[in-house]
N, C-alpha and C positions, 0 to 999 in steps of 0.2 A: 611666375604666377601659379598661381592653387589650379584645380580641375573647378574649384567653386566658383573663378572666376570666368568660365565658361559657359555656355549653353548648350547641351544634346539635344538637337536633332532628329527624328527619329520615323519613315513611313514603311509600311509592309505591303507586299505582294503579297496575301494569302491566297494558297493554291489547294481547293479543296477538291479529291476523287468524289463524284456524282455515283451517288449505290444504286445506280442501276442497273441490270440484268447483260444488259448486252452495251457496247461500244459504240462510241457515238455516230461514229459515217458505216458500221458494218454489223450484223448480230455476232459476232465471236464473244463469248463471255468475257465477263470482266473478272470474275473469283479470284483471289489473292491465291500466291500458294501453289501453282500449278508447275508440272517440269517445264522446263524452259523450252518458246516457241512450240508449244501444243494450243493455247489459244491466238492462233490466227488465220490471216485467211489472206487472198491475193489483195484484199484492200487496204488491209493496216499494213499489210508487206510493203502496199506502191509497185506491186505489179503493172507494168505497161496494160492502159487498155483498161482501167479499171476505173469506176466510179463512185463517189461518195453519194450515200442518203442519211440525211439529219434524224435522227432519233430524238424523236419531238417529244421524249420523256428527258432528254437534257433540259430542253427551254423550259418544260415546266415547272422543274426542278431549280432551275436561274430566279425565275421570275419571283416560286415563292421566296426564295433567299431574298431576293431585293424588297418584296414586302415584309418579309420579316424585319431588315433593317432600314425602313424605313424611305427605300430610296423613287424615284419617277422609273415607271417600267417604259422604254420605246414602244412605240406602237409600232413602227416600220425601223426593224436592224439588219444587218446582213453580216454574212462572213468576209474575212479576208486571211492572205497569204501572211505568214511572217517569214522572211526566207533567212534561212542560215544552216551553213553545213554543222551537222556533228553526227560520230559513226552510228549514234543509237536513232536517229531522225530517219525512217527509210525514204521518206519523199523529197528532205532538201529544204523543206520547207514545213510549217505548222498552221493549222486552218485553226484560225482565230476570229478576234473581233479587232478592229482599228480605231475608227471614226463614230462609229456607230451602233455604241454596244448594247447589250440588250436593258443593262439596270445603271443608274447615274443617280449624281448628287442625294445620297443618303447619310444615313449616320447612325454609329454606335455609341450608345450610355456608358461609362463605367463610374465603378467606385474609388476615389485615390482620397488620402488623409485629408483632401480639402475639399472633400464634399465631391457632388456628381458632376463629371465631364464629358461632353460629346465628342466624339473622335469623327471627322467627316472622312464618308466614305465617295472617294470618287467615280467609281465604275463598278459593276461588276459584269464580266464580260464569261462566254463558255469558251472552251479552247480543247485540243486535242492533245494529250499524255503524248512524250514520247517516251522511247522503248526504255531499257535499262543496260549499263555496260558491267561485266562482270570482270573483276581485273585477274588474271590466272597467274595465280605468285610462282607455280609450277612451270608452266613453260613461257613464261613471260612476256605472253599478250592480254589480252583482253578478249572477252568472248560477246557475243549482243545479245539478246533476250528481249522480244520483240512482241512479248504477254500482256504489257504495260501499254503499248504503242496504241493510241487509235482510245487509249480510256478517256472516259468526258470528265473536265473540269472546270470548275468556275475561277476565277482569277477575279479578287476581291482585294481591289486597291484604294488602299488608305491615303488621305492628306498625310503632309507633314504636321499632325497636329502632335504625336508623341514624345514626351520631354525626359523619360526615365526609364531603366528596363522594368521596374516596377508597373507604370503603366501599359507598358508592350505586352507585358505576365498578363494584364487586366484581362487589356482588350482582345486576343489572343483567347483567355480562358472564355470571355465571352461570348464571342466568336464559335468556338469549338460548343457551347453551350446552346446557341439557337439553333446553329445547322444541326446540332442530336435531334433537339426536341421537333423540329418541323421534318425531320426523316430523310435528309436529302443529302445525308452522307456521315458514316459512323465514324468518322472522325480520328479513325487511327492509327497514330502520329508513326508508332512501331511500325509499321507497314506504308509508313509515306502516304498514308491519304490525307493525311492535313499537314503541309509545310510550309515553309514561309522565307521569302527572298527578304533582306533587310537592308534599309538603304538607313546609314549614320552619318551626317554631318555636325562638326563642332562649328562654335563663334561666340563673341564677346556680345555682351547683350547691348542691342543699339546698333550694332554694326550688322551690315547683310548677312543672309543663310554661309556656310560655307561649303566648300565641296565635298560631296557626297560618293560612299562608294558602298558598294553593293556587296552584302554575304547571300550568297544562292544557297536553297535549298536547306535550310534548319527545321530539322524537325523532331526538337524536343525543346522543352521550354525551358531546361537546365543549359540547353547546349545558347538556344537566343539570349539569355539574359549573361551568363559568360561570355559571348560574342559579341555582344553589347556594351559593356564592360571593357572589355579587355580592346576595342577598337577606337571606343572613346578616349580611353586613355592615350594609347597610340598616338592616335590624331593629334592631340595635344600636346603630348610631348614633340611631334615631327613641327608642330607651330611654335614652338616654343624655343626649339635649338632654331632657327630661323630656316626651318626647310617649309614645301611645299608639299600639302594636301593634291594625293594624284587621282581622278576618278578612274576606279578600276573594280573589276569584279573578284571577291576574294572568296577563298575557300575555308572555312573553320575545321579547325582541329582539335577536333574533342580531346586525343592524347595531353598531345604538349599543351593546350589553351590558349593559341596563336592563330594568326589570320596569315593566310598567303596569296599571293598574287596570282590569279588564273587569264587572266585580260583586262584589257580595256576595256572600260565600262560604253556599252552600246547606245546610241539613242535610237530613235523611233528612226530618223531616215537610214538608218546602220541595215536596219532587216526590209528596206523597200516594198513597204506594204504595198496590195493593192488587192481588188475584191475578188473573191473566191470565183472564175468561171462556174465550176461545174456546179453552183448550188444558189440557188434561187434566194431569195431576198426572206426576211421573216416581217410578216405580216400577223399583228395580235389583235383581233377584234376587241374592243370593250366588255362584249360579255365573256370573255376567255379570261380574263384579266380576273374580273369581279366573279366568275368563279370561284378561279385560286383563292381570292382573298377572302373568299368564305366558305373554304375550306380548309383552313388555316390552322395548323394544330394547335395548342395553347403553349403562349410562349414562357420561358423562364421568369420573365419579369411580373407575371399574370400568378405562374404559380408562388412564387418571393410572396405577392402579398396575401394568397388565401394562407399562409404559413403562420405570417404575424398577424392576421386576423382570427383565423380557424383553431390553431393550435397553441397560439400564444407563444409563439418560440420567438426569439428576440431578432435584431437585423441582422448579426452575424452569422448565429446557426443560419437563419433561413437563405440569406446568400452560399453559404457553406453548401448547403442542400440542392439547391436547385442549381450550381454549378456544372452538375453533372445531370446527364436526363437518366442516366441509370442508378445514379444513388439517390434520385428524388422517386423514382418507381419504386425501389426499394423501400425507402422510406413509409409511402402509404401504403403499400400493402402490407409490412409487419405493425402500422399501425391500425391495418382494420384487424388486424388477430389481440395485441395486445393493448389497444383502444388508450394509450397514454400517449402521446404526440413529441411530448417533451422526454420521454424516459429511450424513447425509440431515438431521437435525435442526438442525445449524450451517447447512445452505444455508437450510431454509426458514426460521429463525428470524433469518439474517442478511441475503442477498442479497434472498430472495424479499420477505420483509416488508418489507424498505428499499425497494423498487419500489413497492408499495405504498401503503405510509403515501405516497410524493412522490408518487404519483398516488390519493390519498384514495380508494381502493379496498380493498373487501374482500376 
């Protein structure tokens, strides 16, 4: 049978870094770039004896995201443990959300050749970075870096509503498109602040979901839509010779353009949640909430239509445009100098992005 006879499957963990100043349970900065283990301190370390405090510019940076996409904010959420060893985790464990997270049942808009689709968002919860492993090709271990550890993120998990890598490109570019504009993390993918765990299952249409396995940590949208691709196939061909689809967590290879086996894929009772002791429950009044929401910066889809209303520029430039929160800044202010809407939109959509794309720059 064809791949046409199949259906792709398709949900995202999107894992965005929160641009805030300092880390979410300690003030150590968060700055990208630094030498390795110069921002830390005995609490992202998991030094014995020490205590976390919430940095309540995480929540509010959660909360707007959830009203940006549309979702029910908790009024009453709290943390919890996720436990599992690995050498770059100093505590054993990762302070998350479980049951109770702070943003639920929302949803994102995109655009696909058959008109606009809502992609359901199921949670979006905050969570704490762990550190980073560096692998030493020279003496042949691996070194920790422990810079990263303790940084605040939001974990922004999708339905299985996604059918194509095309659509994952969408939602993804959309995605990276509100969190700019609403300020609550720059988005850059080169530096691991926006990545995305990818869960692909195949099946015949009519017949149940199939089994699903997991690519951790992608973070470039050439590398998800290849991994996407090249997994699906996979899949199909292992159903095809009469083998068996195995839930497992794979690792993408940008080189070769291959998936490899890193484990067994985990479920929720694998990491035995349970609520965070040292940290008190989160409590959001009503008027904390309706704050946020009206002070909301203006989103992508608000600026889309002053474009095809204002400047007359048609739906594709103006999606084109407002993709990015920095090439739509760009955009009005060389159109308040040279006051043509449309002539400014053919430069940056033709020359400037063609400079660009040949030099793999944003």
């Amino acid at each position: 049978m064809s791949r046409e006879d199949y259906e792709v499957v398709i949900g995202l963990e999107v894992h965005a870094e929160l641009s805030t100043k300092t880390k979410i349970f300690c003030s150590c900065p968060t700055a990208f770039g630094a030498a390795p283990n110069t921002h830390t301190c005995p609490i992202c370390m998991a030094m014995p004896g020490t205590l976390p405090k919430l940095n309540e510019k995480v929540v509010e940076y959660a909360v707007r995201a959830g009203l940006a996409t549309n979702c029910e904010i908790s009024r009453n959420s709290k943390n919890d443990r996720k436990n599992y060893y690995y050498p770059d985790l100093p505590k054993s464990y990762q302070i998350s959300q479980f049951d109770k997270p702070l943003c639920e049942h929302g949803y994102v808009e995109i655009d696909t050749p058959n008109g606009k689709k809502k992609i359901r968002l199921l949670r979006i919860h905050i969570e704490e970075d762990a550190g980073k492993l560096n692998h030493d090709d020279f003496g042949g271990g691996s070194l920790v870096d422990l810079n990263r550890a303790g940084v605040p993120l939001i974990e922004m998990v999708s339905e299985p509503d996604l059918r194509s890598a095309e659509e994952v490109e969408a939602y993804m570019r959309k995605l990276k498109s509100i969190l700019e504009y609403i300020e609550v993390s720059d988005c850059k993918m080169q530096e691991g602040s926006l990545r995305a765990d990818v869960n692909v299952s195949v099946h015949k249409p009519g017949e149940p979901f199939g089994t699903r396995t997991e690519m951790k940590n992608m973070n470039s949208f050439r590398s998800i839509i290849r991994g996407i691709e090249y997994e699906t196939q996979r899949q199909i061909e292992v159903l095809e010779n009469g083998g068996k689809v195995e839930q497992e967590t794979l690792r993408w290879d940008d080189v070769s353009g291959k998936t490899f086996s890193m484990r067994d894929k985990e479920d929720a009772q694998d990491y035995r949640y349970f609520p965070e002791p040292d940290l008190v429950a989160i409590r959001l009044s009503e008027e904390y909430i309706e704050n946020i929401k009206n002070n909301l910066p203006e989103l992508p889809e608000s600026r889309k239509q002053k474009y095809l209303s204002v400047y007359g520029l048609s739906e594709k430039d103006s999606r084109m445009l407002t993709s990015s929160k920095y090439l739509s800044n760009m955009f009005e202010e060389a159109e308040k100098i040279c006051k043509n809407g449309k002539a400014v939109a053919n430069w940056l959509l033709s020359d400037v992005s063609r400079i660009l794309n040949e030099n793999e720059m944003e």
